[in-house]
C-alpha positions in Angstrom: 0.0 0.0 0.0 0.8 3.3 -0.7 0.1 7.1 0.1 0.4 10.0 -2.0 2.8 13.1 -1.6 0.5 15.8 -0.3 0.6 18.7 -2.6 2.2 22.5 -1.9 -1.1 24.0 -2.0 -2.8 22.1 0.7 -4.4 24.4 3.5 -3.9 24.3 7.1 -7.4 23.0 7.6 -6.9 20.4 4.8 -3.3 19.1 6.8 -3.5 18.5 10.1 0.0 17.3 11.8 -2.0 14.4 14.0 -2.8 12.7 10.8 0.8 11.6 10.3 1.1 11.6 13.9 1.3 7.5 14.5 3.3 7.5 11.4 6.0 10.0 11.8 5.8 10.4 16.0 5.2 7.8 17.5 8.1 5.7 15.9 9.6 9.1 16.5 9.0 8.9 20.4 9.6 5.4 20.5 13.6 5.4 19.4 13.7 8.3 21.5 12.5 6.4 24.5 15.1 3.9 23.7 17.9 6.0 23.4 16.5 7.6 27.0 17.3 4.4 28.6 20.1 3.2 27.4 22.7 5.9 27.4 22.8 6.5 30.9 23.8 3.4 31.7 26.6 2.7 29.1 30.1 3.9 31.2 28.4 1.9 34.0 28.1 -1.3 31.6 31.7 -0.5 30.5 33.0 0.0 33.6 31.4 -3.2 34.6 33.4 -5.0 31.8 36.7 -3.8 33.5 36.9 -0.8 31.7 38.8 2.4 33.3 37.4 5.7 33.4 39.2 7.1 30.4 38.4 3.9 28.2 34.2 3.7 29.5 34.4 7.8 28.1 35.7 6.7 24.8 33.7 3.6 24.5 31.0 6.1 25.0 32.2 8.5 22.0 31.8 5.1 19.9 27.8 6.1 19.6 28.6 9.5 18.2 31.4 7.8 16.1 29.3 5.6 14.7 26.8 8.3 13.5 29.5 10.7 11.8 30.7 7.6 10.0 27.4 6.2 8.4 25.4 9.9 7.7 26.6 9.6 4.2 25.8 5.9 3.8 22.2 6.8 5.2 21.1 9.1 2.6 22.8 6.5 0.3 20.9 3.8 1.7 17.8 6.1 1.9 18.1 7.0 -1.3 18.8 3.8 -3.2 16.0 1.7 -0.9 13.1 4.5 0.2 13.0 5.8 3.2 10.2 3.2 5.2 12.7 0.4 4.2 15.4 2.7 5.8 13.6 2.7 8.9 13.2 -0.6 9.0 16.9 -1.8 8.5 17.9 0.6 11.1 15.6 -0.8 13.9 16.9 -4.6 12.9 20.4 -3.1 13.5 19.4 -1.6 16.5 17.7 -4.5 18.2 21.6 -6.6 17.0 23.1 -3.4 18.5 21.6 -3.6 21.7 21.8 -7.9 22.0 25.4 -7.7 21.3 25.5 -5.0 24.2 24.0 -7.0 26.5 26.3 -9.7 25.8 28.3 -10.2 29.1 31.9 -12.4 29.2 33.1 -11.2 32.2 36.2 -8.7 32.2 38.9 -8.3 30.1 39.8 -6.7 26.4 38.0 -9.0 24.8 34.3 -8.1 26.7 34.9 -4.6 26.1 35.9 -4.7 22.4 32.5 -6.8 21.9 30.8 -4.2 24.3 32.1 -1.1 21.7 31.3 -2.4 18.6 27.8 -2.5 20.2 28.0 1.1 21.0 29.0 1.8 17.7 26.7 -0.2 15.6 23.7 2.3 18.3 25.4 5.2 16.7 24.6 3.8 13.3 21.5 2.9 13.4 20.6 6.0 14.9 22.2 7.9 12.0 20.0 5.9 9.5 16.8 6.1 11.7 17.0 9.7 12.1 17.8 10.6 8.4 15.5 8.4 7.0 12.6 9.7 9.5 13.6 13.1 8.6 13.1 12.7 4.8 9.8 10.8 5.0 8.1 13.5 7.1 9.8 15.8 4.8 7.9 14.5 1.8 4.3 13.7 3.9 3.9 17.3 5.1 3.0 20.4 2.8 5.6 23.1 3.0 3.6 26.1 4.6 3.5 23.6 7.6 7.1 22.1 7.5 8.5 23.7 10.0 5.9 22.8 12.4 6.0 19.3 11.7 10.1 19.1 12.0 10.1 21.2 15.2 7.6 18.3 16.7 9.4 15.7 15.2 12.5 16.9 17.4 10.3 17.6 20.1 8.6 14.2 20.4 12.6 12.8 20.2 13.0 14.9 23.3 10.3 13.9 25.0 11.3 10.3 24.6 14.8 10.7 25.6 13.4 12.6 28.6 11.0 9.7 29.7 13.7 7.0 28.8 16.1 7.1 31.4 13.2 7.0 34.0 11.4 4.4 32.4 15.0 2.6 32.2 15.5 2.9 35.9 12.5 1.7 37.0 13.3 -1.6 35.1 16.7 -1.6 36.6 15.0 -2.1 39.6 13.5 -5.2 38.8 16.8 -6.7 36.4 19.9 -4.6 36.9 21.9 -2.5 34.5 20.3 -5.0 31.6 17.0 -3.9 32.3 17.8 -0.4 30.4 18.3 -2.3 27.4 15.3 -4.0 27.9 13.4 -1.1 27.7 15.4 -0.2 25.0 14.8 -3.3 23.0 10.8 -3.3 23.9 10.9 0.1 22.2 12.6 -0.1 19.1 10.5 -3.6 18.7 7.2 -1.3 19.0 8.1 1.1 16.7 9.5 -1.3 14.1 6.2 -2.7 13.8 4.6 1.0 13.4 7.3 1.6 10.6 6.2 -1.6 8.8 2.7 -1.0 9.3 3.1 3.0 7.6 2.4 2.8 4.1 5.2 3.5 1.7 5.0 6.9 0.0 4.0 7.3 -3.4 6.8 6.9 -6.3 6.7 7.5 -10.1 8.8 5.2 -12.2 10.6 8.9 -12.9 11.6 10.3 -9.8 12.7 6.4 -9.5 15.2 6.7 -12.6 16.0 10.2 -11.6 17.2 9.1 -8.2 18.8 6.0 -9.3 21.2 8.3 -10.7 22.5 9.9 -8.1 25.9 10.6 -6.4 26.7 11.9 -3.0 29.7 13.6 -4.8 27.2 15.2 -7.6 24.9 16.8 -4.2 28.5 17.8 -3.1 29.6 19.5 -6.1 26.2 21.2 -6.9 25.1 22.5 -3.4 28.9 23.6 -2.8 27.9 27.1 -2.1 25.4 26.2 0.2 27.2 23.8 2.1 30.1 26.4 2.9 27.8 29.5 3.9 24.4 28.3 5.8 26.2 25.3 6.3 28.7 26.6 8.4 25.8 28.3 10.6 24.9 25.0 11.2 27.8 23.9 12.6 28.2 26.3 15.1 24.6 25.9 15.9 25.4 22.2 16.2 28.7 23.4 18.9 26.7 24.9 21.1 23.9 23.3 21.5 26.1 20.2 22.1 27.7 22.0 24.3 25.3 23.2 26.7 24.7 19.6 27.7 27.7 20.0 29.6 28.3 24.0 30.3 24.9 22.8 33.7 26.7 20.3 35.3 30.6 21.2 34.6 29.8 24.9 36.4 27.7 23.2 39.2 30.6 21.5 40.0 32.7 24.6 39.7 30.7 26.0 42.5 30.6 23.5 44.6 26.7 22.8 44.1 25.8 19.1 44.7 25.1 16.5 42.3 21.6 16.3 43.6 21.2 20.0 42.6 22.9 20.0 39.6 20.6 17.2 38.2 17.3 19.5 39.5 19.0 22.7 37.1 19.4 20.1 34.5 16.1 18.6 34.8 14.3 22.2 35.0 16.4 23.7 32.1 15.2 20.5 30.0 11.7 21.5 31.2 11.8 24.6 29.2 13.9 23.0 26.3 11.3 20.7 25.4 7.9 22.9 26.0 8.3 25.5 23.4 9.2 23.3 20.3 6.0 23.4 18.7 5.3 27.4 19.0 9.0 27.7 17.8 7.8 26.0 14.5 4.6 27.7 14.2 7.0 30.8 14.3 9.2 29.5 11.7 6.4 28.8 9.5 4.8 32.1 9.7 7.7 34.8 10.1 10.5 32.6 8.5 13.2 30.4 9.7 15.5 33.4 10.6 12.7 34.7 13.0 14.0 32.2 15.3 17.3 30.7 13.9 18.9 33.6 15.5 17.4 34.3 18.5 17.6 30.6 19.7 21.8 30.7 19.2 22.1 34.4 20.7 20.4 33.3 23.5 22.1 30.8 24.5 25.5 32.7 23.6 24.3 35.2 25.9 23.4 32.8 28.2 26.8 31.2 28.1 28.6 34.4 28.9 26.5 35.0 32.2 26.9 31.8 33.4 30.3 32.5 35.1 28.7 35.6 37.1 26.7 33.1 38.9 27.3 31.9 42.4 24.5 29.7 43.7 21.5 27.3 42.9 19.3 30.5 42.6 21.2 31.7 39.5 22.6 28.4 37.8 19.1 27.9 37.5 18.2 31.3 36.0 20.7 30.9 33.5 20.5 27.5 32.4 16.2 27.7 31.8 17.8 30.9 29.8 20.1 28.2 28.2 17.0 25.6 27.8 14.4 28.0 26.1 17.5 29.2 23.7 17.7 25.7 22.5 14.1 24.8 23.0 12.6 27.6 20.2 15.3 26.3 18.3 13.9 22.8 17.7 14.1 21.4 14.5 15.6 24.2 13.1 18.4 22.4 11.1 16.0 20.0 9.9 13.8 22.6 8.6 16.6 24.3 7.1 17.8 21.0 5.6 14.4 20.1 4.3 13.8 23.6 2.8 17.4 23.5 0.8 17.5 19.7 0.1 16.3 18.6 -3.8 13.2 16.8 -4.2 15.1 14.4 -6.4 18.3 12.3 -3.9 16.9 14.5 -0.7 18.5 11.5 1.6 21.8 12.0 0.0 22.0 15.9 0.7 20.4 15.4 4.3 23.4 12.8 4.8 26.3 15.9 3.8 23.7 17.8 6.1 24.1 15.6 8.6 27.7 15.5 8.6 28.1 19.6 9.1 25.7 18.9 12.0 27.9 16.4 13.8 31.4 18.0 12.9 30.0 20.9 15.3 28.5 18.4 17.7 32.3 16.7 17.9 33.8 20.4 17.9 32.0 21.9 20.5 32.9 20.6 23.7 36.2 20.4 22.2 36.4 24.1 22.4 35.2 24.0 25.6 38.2 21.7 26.6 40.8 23.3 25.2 40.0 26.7 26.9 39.7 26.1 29.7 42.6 23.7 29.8 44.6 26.9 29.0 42.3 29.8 30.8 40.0 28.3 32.9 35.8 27.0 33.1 35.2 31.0 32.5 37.3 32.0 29.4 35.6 28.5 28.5 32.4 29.5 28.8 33.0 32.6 27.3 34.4 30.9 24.1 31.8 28.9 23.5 29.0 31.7 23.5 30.8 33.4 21.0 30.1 30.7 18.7 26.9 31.3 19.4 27.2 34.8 18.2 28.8 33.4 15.1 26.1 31.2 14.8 23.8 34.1 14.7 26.0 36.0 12.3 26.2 33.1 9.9 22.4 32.6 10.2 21.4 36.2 9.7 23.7 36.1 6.5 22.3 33.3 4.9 19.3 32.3 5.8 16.6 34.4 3.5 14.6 36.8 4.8 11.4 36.0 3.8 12.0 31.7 4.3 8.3 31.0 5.0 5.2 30.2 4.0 5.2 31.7 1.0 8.5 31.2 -0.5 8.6 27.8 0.3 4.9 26.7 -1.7 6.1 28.8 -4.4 9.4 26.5 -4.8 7.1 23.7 -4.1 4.9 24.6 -6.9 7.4 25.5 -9.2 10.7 22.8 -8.4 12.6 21.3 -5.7 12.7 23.4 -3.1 16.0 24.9 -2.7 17.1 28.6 -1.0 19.3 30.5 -2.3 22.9 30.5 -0.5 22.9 34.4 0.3 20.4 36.3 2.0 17.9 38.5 -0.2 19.0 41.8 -0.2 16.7 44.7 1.4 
C-alpha cells in the first residue's frame, strides 16, 4: 500500500500534523524512549566489563562515532531503498546493536571490544533512523506547515529521551543494568512494527530513474555554495547546542553545588527545552526560519557568557532555563533548514552531507570548551563557546533568507525542488 505526496497548496485546515502523527511520532518517540534508557547506563556497563574511566568515556564516544561515519551511507541507503525500508533496516540493526550489548563475558579486552562495537553499531542505526525519519516527514507534510511538523518531530525525540532514562531505571530495579536495554529493545521492537505498518509513500517510475542516478559527490559538487555559507551556521549551531549539555553540570561543580542540585538545574532547564518546540515552528512557519534561527543561538550565547557571574542554585538555574528555552525555540531548526534546501530528487543523500556539518559541530564543541579552559579556565571556556553562538547568529542572519516561509517555500514547491538560495535576499 501506498500514500500519495501531499501537494504544496494544501491548507492548514486540509493538513493537520496528527494525521501523520502515528506514522511519523510515535516511531519518533519510541527510538527516543530507547535511546533515553540506554545511554545513561553505558560507562556503568563498561566500567562493569573492566573498563577504566578514560576507556568507558571513549567507549562512549563510539555512539557519536558511529553516526559521523554512516550519515553519508544513510542518505545512500535512503536514497537507493526508500525511506520506510530505511527505517526498518535501522531498527533490525538496533535491536543486533543492543543484543550484542547485552552480551556479558566477564572482564577483560575482549568483553569490552564486543561491548564497543555494540555502542557503535547504536550510533549507526541512529544515524540511518534519524535521516530516513527526517526525509519521509519531509515528503508527507505540505511546505507552509514544514516547519511545524520538523520542530515536533524533534520535540517528540526529546520527549522520549526525557522519559527513557526513568522508564530505564524503574526496570533496573526489577533486572539490573540490563533492564535499560530491555526497555530499550521493547521500544525499538514497537516502533519497528509502526514503521512496517506505515504505508510507503508514493513513487513515479521517474523520480525512481531520476534518483537512481544519483551521487553523493554530484549533491556535493552542486550545493557547494550552500554547504560552505548556511552550512557553516549549522555547525556552530550544532557546537553549542552540544555543548550546553555539559556547560549545567561542569559549572555546578565549579561552584561546589551538589550533584543532587545539579541534576534538578538540568532537569528544570530540559523543562523549558522541550515545551516551546512546537510554538518555535509555528514561528518558523509564519515569520520565516530566521525569526527564530537567531534568537535561539544568541540566546544561548548570551546565556553562556553570564553563566560565570553566577554563584549559587538560585542563579545556575536562572541561566540554564535561559540556556534551555534558547535551545528549545530552536527545535528542529536544522531539519527545517535541511528540508527547505535539500532537492526533491536524492533528498536522503543531501540530508546525509547535512548531517555530517551537524555532527562535525556536535564533535567540535565541547572540544572548544576543553581546550580553553585547559589553557584559561571554566570562565574563558564558557565565554568561548558563547561566542560561537554569536557566530552562529551572524552566519544565520547572513544566509538564511529573509522571507523563508510560507510563501517562498509553496512557491518553490509549486514551481521545483525546493531549494534557498545560498545568500540572503537583499533589502
Amino acid at each position: 500500500m501506498r500514500t500519495s505526496r501531499p501537494r504544496a497548496g494544501d491548507t492548514t485546515e486540509e493538513f493537520r500534523l496528527r494525521s501523520v502523527a502515528v506514522a511519523a511520532y510515535a516511531p519518533a518517540t519510541l527510538f527516543g524512549l530507547a535511546q533515553g534508557s540506554m545511554l545513561p547506563v553505558i560507562v556503568l556497563s563498561a566500567i562493569h566489563r573492566g573498563a577504566s574511566t578514560s576507556v568507558a568515556a571513549l567507549i562512549s564516544a563510539l555512539i557519536g562515532i558511529g553516526s559521523i561515519v554512516t550519515n553519508i551511507p544513510s542518505g545512500i541507503l535512503a536514497t537507493r531503498f526508500g525511506e520506510r525500508k530505511a527505517m526498518l533496516i535501522a531498527s533490525a540493526i538496533m535491536v543486533v546493536a543492543l543484543a550484542v550489548c547485552l552480551v556479558d563475558i566477564g572482564k577483560g579486552a575482549s568483553s569490552l571490544a564486543v561491548y564497543g562495537f555494540g555502542t557503535l553499531l547504536i550510533g549507526a542505526a541512529s544515524s540511518v533512523y534519524q535521516l530516513a525519519r527526517q526525509s519521509y516527514l519531509t515528503d508527507m507534510v505540505p511546505p507552509h506547515m514544514r516547519a511545524r511538523a520538523l520542530s515536533t518531530l524533534g520535540g517528540t525525540m526529546r520527549i522520549g529521551a526525557f522519559v527513557g532514562p526513568f522508564v530505564g531505571a524503574g526496570a533496573m530495579q526489577l533486572w539490573g543494568i540490563p533492564g535499560a536495554y530491555y526497555v530499550s529493545l521493547l521500544s525499538i521492537v514497537v516502533a519497528s512494527v509502526i514503521v512496517f505498518r506505515v504505508p510507503d509513500l508514493e513513487v513515479t517510475e521517474e523520480r525512481k530513474q531520476a534518483t537512481a542516478e544519483v551521487t553523493t559527490w554530484g549533491i556535493i559538487k552542486e550545493y557547494k555554495r550552500l554547504f560552505l555559507t548556511l552550512g557553516t551556521g549549522v555547525f556552530f549551531l550544532s557546537a553549542i547546542r552540544q555543548t550546553r549539555q555539559v556547560v549545567i553540570p561542569l559549572w555546578a561543580s565549579h561552584i561546589g553545588l551538589s550533584a543532587t542540585d545539579a541534576s534538578l538545574i538540568y532537569g528544570i532547564a530540559g523543562g523549558f527545552d522541550a515545551l516551546t518546540f512546537y510554538p518555535a515552528g509555528k514561528v518558523m512557519d509564519i515569520h520565516g526560519r530566521r525569526s527564530v534561527a537567531v534568537p535561539s543561538v544568541l540566546i544561548m550565547g548570551i546565556a553562556f557568557c553570564l553563566m560565570p557571574l553566577t554563584h549559587g542554585p538560585l542563579t545556575v538555574a536562572l541561566v540554564s532555563m535561559v540556556i534551555g528555552f534558547g535551545n528549545g525555540i530552536g527545535s528542529g531548526i536544522v531539519m527545517t533548514l535541511a528540508a527547505d534546501t535539500s532537492p526533491a530528487i536524492g533528498r536522503p543523500t543531501f540530508l546525509g552531507v547535512w548531517r555530517e556539518l551537524a555532527d562535525a559541530g556536535v564533535g567540535i564543541g565541547p572540544l572548544i570548551l576543553s581546550g580553553v579552559t585547559a589553557f584559561a579556565g571554566l570562565s574563558a571556556g564558557l565565554v568561548v563557546s558563547g561566542s560561537v553562538g554569536f557566530a552562529a547568529a551572524l552566519a544565520m542572519w547572513r544566509w538564511i533568507p529573509r522571507n523563508a516561509g510560507i510563501k517562498r517555500l509553496v512557491t518553490a514547491e509549486t514551481q521545483g525542488p525546493p531549494t534557498l538560495p545560498a545568500k540572503a535576499d537583499s533589502g
